[in-house]
ZALUM-418564 format. One line per 4 residues: their letters; for each residue x, y, z of C-alpha. Coordinates in steps of 0.001 Angstrom, whole numbers, plus 500000, padded with zeros to 6 digits. Layout:
N
A = X/Y/Z; ...
This chain:
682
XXXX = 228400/876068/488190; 231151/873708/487411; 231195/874903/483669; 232150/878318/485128
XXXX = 234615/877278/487456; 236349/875392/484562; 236677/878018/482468; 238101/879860/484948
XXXX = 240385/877642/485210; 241395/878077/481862; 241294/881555/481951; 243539/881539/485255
XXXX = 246013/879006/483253; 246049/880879/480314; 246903/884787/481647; 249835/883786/484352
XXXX = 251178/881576/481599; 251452/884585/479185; 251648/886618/481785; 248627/888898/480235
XXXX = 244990/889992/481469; 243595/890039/477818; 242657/886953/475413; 240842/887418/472345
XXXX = 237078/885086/472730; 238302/882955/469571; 241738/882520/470811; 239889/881564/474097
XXXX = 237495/878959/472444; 240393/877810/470680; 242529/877468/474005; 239809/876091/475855
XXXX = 238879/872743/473546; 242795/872548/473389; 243828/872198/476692; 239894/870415/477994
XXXX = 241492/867073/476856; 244733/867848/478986; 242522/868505/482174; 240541/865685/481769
XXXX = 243351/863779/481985; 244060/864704/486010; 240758/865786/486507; 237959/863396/485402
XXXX = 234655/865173/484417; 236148/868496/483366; 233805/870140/480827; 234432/869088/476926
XXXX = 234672/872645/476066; 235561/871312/472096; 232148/869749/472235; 230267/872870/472887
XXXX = 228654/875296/470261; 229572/878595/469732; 226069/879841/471031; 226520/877972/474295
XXXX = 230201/879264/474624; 229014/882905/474096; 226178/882693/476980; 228757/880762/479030
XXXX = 230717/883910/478766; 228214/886011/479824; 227444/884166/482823; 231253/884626/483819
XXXX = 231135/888291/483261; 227896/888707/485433; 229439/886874/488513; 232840/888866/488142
XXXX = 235195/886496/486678; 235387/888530/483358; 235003/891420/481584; 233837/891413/477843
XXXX = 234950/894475/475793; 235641/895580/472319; 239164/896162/470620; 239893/898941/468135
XXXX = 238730/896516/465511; 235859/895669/467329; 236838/891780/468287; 235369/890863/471692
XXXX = 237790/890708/473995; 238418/888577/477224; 239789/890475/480401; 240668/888018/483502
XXXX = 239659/890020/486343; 241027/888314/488696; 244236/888775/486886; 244960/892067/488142
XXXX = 245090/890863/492391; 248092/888714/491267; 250020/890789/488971; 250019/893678/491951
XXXX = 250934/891663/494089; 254360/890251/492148; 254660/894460/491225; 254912/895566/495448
XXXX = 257465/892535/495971; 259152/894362/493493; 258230/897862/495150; 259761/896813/498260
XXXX = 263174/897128/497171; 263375/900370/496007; 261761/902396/498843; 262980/905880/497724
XXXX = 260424/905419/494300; 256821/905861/494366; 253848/903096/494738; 252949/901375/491841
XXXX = 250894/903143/489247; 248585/901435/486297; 251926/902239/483700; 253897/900311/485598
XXXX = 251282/897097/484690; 251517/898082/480572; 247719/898024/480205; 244498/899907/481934
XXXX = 242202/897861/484236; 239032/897735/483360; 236354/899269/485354; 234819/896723/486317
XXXX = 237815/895238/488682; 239005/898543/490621; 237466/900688/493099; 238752/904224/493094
XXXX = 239144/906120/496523; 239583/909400/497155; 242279/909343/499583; 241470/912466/501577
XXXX = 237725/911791/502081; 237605/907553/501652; 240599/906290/502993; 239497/906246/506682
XXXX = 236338/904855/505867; 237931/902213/503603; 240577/901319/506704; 237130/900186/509062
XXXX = 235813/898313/506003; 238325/896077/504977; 236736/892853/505598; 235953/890957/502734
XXXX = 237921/892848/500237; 241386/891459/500475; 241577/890664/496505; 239771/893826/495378
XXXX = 241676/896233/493134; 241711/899637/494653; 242968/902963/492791; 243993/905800/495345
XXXX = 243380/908926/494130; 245538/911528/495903; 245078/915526/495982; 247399/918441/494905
XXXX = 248920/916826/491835; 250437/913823/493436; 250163/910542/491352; 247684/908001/491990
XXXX = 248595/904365/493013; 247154/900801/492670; 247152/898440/495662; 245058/895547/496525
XXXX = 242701/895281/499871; 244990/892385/501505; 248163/894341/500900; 246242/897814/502483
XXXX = 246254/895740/505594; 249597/894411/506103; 251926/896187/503923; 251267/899763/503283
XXXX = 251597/901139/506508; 254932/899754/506808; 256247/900708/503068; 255021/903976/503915
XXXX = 257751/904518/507289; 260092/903080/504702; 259807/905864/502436; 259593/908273/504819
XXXX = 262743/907186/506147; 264373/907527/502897; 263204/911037/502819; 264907/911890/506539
XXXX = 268081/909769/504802; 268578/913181/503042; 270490/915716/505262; 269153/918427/503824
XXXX = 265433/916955/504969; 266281/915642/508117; 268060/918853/509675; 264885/920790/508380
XXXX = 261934/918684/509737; 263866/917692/513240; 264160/921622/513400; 260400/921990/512985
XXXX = 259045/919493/515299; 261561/920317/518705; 260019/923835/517532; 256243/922233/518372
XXXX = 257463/920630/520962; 260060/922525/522963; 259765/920434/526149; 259854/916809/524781
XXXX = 263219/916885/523439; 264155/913385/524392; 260739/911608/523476; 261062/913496/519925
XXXX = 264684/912201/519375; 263703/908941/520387; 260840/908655/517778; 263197/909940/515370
XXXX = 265475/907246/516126; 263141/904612/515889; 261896/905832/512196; 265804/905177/511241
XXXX = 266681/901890/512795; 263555/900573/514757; 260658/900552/511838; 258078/897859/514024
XXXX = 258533/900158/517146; 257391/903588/514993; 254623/901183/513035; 253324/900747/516908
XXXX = 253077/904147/518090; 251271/905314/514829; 248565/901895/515566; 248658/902341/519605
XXXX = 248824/906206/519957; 248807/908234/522304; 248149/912222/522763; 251710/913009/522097
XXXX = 252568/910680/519371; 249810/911611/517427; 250199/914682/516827; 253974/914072/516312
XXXX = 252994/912092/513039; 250723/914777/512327; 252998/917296/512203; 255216/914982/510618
XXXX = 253611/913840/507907; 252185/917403/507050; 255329/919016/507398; 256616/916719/504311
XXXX = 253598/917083/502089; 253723/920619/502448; 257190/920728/501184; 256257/919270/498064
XXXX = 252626/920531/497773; 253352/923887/495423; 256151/921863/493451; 253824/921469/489861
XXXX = 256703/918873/488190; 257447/916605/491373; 260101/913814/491094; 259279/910325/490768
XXXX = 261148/909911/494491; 258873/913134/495436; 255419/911626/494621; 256303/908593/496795
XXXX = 257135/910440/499737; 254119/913021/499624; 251899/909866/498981; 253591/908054/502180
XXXX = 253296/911069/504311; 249876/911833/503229; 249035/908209/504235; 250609/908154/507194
XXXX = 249147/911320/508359; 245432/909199/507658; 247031/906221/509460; 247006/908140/512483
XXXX = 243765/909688/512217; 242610/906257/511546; 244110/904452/514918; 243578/907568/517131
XXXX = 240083/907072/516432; 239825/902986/516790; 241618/904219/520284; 239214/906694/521227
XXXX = 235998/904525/520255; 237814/901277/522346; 238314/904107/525295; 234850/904305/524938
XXXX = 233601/900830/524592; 235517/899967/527697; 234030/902757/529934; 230559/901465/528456
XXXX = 230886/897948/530067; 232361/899469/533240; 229293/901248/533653; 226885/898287/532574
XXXX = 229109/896383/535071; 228337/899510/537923; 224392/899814/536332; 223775/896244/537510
XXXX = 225070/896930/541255; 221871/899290/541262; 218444/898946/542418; 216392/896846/540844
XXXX = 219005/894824/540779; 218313/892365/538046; 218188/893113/534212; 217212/891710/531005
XXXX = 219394/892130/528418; 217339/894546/526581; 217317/896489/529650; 221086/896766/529525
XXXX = 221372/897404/526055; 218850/900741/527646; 221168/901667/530005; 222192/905394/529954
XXXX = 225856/906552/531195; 226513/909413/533969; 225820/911706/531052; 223085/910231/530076
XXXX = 224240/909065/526176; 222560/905595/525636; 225566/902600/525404; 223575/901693/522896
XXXX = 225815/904067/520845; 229011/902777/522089; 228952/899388/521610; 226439/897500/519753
XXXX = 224495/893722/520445; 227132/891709/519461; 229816/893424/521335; 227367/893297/524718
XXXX = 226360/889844/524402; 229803/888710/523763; 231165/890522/527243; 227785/889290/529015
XXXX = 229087/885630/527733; 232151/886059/529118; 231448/887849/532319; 228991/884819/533267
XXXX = 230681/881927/531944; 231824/879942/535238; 235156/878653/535431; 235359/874396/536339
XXXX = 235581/874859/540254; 235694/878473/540334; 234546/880925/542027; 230884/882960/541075
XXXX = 231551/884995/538253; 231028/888734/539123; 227754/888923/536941; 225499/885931/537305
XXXX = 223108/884745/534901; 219816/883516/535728; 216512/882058/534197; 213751/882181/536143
XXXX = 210718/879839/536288; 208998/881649/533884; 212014/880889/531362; 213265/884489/531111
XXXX = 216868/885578/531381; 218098/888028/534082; 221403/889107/535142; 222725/890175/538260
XXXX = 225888/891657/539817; 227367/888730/542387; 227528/891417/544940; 223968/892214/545140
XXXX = 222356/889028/545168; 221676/888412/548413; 219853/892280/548324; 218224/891246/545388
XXXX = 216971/887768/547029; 216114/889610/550581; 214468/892679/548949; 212320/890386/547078
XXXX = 211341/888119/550023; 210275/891197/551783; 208322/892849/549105; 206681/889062/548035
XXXX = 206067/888302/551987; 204210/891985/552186; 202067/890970/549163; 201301/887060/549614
XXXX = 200477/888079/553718; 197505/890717/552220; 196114/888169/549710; 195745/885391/552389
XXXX = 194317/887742/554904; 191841/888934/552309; 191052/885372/551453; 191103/883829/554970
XXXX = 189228/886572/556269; 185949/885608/553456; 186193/882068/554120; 186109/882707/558185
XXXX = 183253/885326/557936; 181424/881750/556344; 182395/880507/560029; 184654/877745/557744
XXXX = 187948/876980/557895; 190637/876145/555235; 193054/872624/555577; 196301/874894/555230
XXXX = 194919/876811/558238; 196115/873881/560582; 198620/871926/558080; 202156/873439/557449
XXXX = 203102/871454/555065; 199676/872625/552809; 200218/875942/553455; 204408/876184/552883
XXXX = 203009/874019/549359; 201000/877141/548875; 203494/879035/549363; 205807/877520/547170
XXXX = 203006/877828/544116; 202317/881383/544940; 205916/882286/544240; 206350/880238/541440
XXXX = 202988/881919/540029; 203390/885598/541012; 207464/886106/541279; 209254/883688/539238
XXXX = 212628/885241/539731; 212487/884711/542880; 211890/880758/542884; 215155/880964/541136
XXXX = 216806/882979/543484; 215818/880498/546332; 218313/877941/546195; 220901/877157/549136
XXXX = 223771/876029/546577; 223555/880113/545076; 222795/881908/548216; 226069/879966/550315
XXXX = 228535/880693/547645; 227014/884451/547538; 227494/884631/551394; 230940/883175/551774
XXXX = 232152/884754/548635; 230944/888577/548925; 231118/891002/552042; 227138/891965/552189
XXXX = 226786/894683/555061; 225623/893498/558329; 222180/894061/558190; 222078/891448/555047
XXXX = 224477/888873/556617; 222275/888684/559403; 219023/888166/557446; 220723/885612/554723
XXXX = 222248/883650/557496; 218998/882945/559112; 217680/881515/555872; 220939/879360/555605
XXXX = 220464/875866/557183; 224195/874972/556649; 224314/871942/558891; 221376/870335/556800
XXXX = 222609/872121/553176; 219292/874089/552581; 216760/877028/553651; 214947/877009/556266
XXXX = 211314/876140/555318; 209301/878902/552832; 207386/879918/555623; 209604/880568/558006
XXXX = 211534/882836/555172; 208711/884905/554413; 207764/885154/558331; 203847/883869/557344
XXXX = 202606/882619/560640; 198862/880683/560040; 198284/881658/563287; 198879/885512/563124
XXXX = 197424/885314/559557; 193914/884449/561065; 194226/886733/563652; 194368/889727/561354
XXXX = 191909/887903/558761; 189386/888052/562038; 190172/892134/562572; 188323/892397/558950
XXXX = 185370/890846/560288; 182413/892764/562244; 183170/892515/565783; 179663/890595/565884
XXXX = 181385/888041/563693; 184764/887725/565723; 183023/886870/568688; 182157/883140/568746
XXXX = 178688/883462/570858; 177402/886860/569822; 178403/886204/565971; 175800/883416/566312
XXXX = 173177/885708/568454; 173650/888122/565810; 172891/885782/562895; 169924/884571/564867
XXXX = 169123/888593/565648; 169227/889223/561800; 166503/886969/560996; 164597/887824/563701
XXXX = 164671/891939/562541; 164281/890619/558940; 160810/889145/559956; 159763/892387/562377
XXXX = 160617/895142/560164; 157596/895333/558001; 159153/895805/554096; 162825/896424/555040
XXXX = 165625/895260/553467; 167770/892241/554920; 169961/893601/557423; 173791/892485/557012
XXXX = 174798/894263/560051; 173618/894842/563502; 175274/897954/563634; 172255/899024/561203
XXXX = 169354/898224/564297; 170227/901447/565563; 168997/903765/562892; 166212/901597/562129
XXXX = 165376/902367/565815; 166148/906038/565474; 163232/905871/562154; 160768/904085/564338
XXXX = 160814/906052/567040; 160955/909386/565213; 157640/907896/563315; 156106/907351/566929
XXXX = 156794/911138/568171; 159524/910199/570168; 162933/912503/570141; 165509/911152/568007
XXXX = 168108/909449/570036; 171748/911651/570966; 171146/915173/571575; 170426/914312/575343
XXXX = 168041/911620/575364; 168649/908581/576438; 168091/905563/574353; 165321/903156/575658
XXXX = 167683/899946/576200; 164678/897909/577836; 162597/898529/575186; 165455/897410/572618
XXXX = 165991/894229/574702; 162433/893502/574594; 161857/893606/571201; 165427/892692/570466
XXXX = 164955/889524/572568; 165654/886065/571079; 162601/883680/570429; 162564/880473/572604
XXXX = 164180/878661/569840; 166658/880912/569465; 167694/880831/573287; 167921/877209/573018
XXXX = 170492/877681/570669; 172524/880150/572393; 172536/877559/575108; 173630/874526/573078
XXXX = 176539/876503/570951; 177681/878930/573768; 175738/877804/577353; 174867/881555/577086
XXXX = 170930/881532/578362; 168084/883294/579801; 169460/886138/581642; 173519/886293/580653
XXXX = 171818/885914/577185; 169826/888974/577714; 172914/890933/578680; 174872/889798/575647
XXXX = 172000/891435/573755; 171871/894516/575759; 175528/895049/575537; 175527/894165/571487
XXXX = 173148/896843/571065; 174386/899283/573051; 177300/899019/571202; 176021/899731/567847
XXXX = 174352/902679/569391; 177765/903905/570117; 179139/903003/567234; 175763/904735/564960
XXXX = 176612/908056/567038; 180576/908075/566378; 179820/907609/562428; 177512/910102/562676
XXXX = 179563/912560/564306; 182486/912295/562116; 180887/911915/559171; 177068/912755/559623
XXXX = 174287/910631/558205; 175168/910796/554863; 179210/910374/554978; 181215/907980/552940
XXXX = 183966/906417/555445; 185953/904945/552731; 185724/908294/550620; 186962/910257/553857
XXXX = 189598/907730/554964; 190999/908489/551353; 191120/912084/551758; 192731/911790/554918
XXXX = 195492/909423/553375; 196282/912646/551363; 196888/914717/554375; 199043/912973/556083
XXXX = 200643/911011/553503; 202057/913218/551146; 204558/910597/549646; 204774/910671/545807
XXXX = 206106/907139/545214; 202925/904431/544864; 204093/901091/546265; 205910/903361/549591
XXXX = 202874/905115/550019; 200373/901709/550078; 203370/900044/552603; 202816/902912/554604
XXXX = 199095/902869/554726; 199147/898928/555249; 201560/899538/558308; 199248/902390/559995
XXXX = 195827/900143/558900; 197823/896569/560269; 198762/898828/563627; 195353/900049/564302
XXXX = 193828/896522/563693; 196471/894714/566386; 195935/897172/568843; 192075/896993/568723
XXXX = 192763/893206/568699; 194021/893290/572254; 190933/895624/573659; 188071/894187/571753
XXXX = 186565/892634/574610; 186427/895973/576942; 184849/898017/574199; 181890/895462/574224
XXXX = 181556/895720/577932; 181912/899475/577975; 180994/901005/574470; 183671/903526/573043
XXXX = 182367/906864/573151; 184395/909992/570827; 186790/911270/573906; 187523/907187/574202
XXXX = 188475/906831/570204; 190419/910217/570516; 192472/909016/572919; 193410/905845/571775
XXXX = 194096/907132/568450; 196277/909078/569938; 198542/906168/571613; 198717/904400/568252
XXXX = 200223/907622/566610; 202976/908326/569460; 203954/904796/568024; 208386/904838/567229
XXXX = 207755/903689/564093; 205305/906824/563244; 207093/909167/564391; 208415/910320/560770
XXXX = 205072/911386/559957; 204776/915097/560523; 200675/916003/560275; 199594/914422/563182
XXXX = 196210/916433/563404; 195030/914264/559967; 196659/911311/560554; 195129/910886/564443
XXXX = 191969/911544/562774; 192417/909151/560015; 193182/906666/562519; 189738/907428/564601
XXXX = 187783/907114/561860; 189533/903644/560051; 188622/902187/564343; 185294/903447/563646
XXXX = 185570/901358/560077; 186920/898257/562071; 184340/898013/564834; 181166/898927/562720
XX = 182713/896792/559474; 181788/899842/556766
C-alpha cells in the first residue's frame, strides 16, 4: 500500500506541475526514479522507484488503475498512456472560481478543460430523471466528477459532487439574475407571474426584489419553501426555459440560463420534498409520543417501530431505526437535576427495555398492581387451600415478613416490569411532577410512605391479607373439611364405610353415603329415597355410628361424645341427603356440574374479551363463596332444601356490583348450582 500511495504522489506532483491529466508510462518511469531520490530526502523510506524493474512497475500500475487512482489507455500510436484521475476534481474546481465571475456565460463544459475525461472518472446524470435522486445521495461523493446531461438541446456541464452542494444552487440565482438584468426579460416574466398570481402582488415583488439585491434570502425560500414560493420558482424557472426551448442555435449566455432555470426548477422539487418528508417525520414522533399515552402503556422498541398512525400507515415508513432510536435517546436522556423526561426508559428485572410516557406511569404501576394482586391472590388460594385440606399449615400463613418475601419473588418471577416500577424515588417524582386524575392520586398516595421515603410494605400494596387468604382457601374445601370436629368424624366415617361396603371404592366424600344408601336400599325392596319417602335417619345413624375407638377420638380432638356425637352424625348426613337431592334435581344422576356451570357462564356472560370475562366470573364465584362463608353453620343445622338455594341465589344477584348483568334467569341459576358445587365439593 505505501508503493501506491507514492506513486500517487508522483503522479499528483507531476499533473498540477504541468498542469495536465495525461503522462506517457515511460515518461512516468522516467519521472518517478527522478524525483524518488528528491522525496527521500524529506521523506525517509519513500519507495526507490529507479530500483524497480519494468515488470514490477507495469503491475504496480495496474494495481493503481484497479483502486481508481489511474486510468491506462492507448494513444493514436498505441503508447500506454497515464491519466491522473484524480486530476480532473482539481482542475474543475480552479475552472468554477473562474465561472464565478462571469455569471451571464454558461457552466463549464469538457472544451473548456482542452481534453475528454475518461470514463472511468465521471458519472453522467440525466438531469431531468437523476438529478433529484443524486441531490439525497450526495454523501460520499464530494470529489466525484459528474457530467449533467440536460434535455432539449441545451449543453451539458461538468461539476464536481462537493461543489453540487454548496455552489450550484447559488451560481444558478446568479444567472438567473443576469437574465431578469435584461429589460426586455424582466418586464416579460414579472408580467407572467402577477398573471398566476393576481392577489399576491406584494409577496411576488418582494421575491423579485430579493433575486436582484438579496441572493441568500431567495437561496432560502427555494431550500425552506413553502406552498406559495414553490410554485413561484416553478413558474419561474419554466417560464425561462420555455423561452429558449424551440431556439435550435442558443447563445452561449442562453444555454447558461436555460441550464440555471432548469436546475432551479429541480432545486425546488428537491427541498419541497425534504419539507414534506420532515412534515412527516415530525407528525410520526408526535404520534409515537401520543401511542405511548395509550393502554398498555409500556412498549418495546420494536413495538414502536409497529406503531400505526390515525390512518393506519405503519411509521415504519416515515422514519426509519436510526431516526427513532435517536429521538427515543433524546426524549429519555435526563437532564443533571432535572425534571423526569416526558418518556421514561426502563429495564425491568428480566433485563428488557420498556418505555413509558411520564404521564401514565402511575396508571401503568396501579393497573399492574391490580391485575398482579388479582392473579398472585388465586394462586395462593389454590395452593393454601391443598395444603389446608392436608389439615397443615404453611410458615408464611402466620409470618409477614415470609409471606411479603413471597411476595416480593412472585413479582420478580411472574411480572418483572413491575418490580421495576416499584420504587418510591420513580413513583414521588411521577406524583409531584404530573396531574394523575383523582382516582390515581388517591391510590398512589396510599402506597407513598413519604415521611419514611418508601412504599408501604408489598402486602399491604397488593391488599393480600393471610388472614382473608385462608378464609377463601377454606370455601374450596368440603364443608366436612372446614369444620374442625366433623372434618375429623368424617375422616374417621370414611374408613369406617370403606370397611362396610363390601367391594366399593374408597369414598373421598361423604356427600357420596347418600347414593350408596339410595343402591342399598333399592337392592333390599325398599323405595328409593325423594319422591315422598322419607329417608330412614335412625337407621343411617346406626350403621353410620362411630366405633368405640372412634368416639374416643371425637372426645379427645373436639370433647364431642356419645350423644352430641351422634347428632353431629345425624346432622352430617342429613346434609348430604340434601345436598344428593339438589344435584340431582338440577342436574339428574348423570349431570356434569362443571360442564353445566360452563354453559351457564355463556348465558349470562356474553363478554367477548378473555381476561374481563374470567375477572367477572372470579368476582360472581369469590361473592358466592363469602356469602356462604357467613351461613355455613345454619345450613348444617337446617339442611338447604331447592326453595332455600333459590332464594339465596337470588340475594347474591340483587348485589350493586351485579347489577350490569342483564340475564338474570341464567345467571341466578348459575349461582344455585356453583352453591351446590361449594357445599357438596364437585
Amino acid at each position: 500500500m505505501s508503493k501506491l500511495k507514492d506513486l500517487e504522489h508522483i503522479l499528483r506532483a507531476y499533473t498540477q506541475k504541468k498542469d495536465v491529466s495525461t503522462i506517457s508510462r515511460y515518461n512516468l518511469e522516467r519521472y518517478a526514479a527522478n524525483w524518488a531520490g528528491e522525496f527521500q530526502k524529506t521523506r525517509p523510506g519513500f519507495t526507490p522507484f529507479g530500483q524497480m524493474a519494468p515488470a514490477e512497475f507495469d503491475s504496480l500500475l495496474e494495481e493503481a488503475e484497479a483502486e481508481g487512482i489511474c486510468a491506462l489507455i492507448a494513444d493514436e500510436q498505441n503508447a500506454q498512456q497515464v491519466v491522473y484521475l484524480k486530476y480532473f476534481p482539481h482542475i474543475i474546481r480552479k475552472i468554477y472560481e473562474e465561472a464565478k465571475q462571469t455569471p451571464e456565460s454558461s457552466f463549464p463544459n469538457e472544451d473548456m478543460l482542452g481534453e475528454t475525461i475518461p470514463d472511468a472518472a465521471v458519472e453522467v446524470i440525466e438531469v431531468k430523471e437523476h438529478f433529484v435522486p443524486l441531490l439525497k445521495n450526495l454523501k460520499g461523493k464530494n470529489s466525484t466528477v459528474f457530467r449533467l446531461i440536460f434535455p432539449e438541446g441545451i449543453r451539458s456541464m461538468i461539476i464536481i459532487g462537493e461543489l453540487i452542494h454548496s455552489q450550484l444552487l447559488s451560481m444558478c440565482v446568479l444567472k438567473l439574475r443576469a437574465y431578469l438584468a435584461l429589460q426586455k426579460n424582466s418586464d416579460y416574466v414579472i408580467n407572467k407571474i402577477h398573471g398566476i398570481f393576481p392577489h399576491k402582488e406584494q409577496p411576488v415583488k418582494d421575491l423579485f426584489s430579493n433575486i436582484m439585491t438579496q441572493r441568500e434570502v431567495a437561496i432560502t425560500t427555494i431550500a425552506d419553501p413553502d406552498d406559495f414560493t414553490f410554485q413561484f420558482w416553478t413558474h419561474l424557472s419554466t417560464f425561462v426555459v420555455n423561452e429558449f426551448r424551440e431556439k435550435a442555435n442558443k447563445l452561449d449566455r442562453e444555454h447558461g440560463f436555460s441550464q440555471a432555470c432548469y436546475l432551479i426548477g429541480l432545486f425546488a422539487l428537491h427541498y419541497k420534498g425534504l419539507k414534506k418528508q420532515k412534515l412527516e417525520k415530525e407528525q410520526a414522533l408526535r404520534h409515537v409520543q401520543q401511542g405511548i399515552k395509550k393502554p398498555p402503556y409500556f412498549y418495546s422498541f420494536s413495538d414502536i417501530y409497529g406503531m400505526r398512525d390515525k390512518v393506519g400507515t405503519p411509521i415504519s415508513k416515515r422514519i426509519s431505526q436510526q431516526e427513532l432510536a435517536h429521538y427515543l435517546e433524546r426524549k429519555t436522556t435526563r437532564e443533571k437535576n432535572g425534571p423526569l423526561t416526558d418518556i421514561v426508559r426502563l429495564m425491568s428485572a428480566d433485563k428488557n427495555e420498556y418505555y413509558v410516557s411520564k404521564e401514565r406511569l402511575l396508571n401503568l404501576v396501579l393497573q399492574r398492581a391490580q391485575a398482579f394482586s388479582r392473579q398472585v391472590r388465586a394462586q395462593y388460594v389454590k395452593e393454601w387451600a391443598e395444603v389446608l385440606g392436608d389439615y397443615k399449615k404453611l410458615s408464611m400463613m402466620n409470618r409477614r415478613d415470609l409471606f411479603q418475601n413471597d411476595i416480593w419473588n412472585r413479582i420478580m418471577d411472574q411480572d418483572p416490569l413491575l418490580a421495576r416500577l416499584l420504587q418510591y424515588e420513580l413513583l414521588f417524582i411521577c406524583l409531584n411532577e404530573t396531574k394523575p386524575s383523582k382516582e390515581v392520586y388517591i391510590e398512589a398516595n396510599r402506597i407513598i410512605d413519604e415521611k419514611q421515603q418508601r412504599l408501604i410494605p408489598v402486602d399491604e400494596i397488593l391488599r393480600l391479607d393471610p388472614k382473608r387468604i385462608i378464609r377463601d382457601a377454606r370455601t374450596y374445601l368440603p364443608l366436612w373439611k372446614s369444620i374442625p370436629v366433623i372434618g375429623r368424624i368424617g375422616v374417621v366415617l370414611g374408613k369406617l364405610w370403606k370397611k362396610l361396603v363390601k367391594g366399593a371404592e374408597s369414598i373421598k366424600d361423604p356427600s357420596d353415603l347418600y347414593a350408596s344408601f339410595t343402591k342399598s336400599h333399592e337392592s333390599r325392596g325398599r323405595p328409593p329415597m325423594g319422591g315422598g319417602d322419607t329417608f330412614d335417619n335412625e337407621h343411617a345413624v346406626k350403621n353410620a355410628s362411630p366405633s368405640p375407638g372412634a368416639k374416643q377420638f371425637g372426645a379427645r380432638d373436639g370433647g364431642h361424645g356419645g350423644e352430641a356425637g351422634d347428632r353431629e352424625v345425624s346432622n352430617q348426613v342429613a346434609f348430604k341427603k340434601a345436598l344428593y337431592e339438589l344435584k340431582r334435581s338440577y342436574i339428574g344422576t348423570k349431570g356434569n356440574i362443571d360442564q353445566s356451570l360452563d354453559e351457564l357462564i355463556e348465558e349470562w356472560n356474553p363478554l367477548v374479551e378473555g381476561k374481563a370475562k374470567k375477572d367477572l366470573v372470579e368476582d360472581v364465584n369469590s361473592a358466592v363463596r363469602d356469602f356462604l362463608r357467613r351461613i355455613k353453620r345454619s345450613l348444617m343445622v337446617t339442611p338447604p332444601d331447592e326453595q332455600r338455594i333459590h332464594n339465596l341465589s337470588k340475594q347474591i344477584a340483587e348485589y350493586e356490583a351485579f347489577k350490569r348483568i342483564k340475564r338474570k334467569e341464567p345467571f341466578r341459576r348459575y349461582i344455585e348450582l356453583y352453591m351446590i358445587k361449594l357445599l357438596s365439593n364437585r
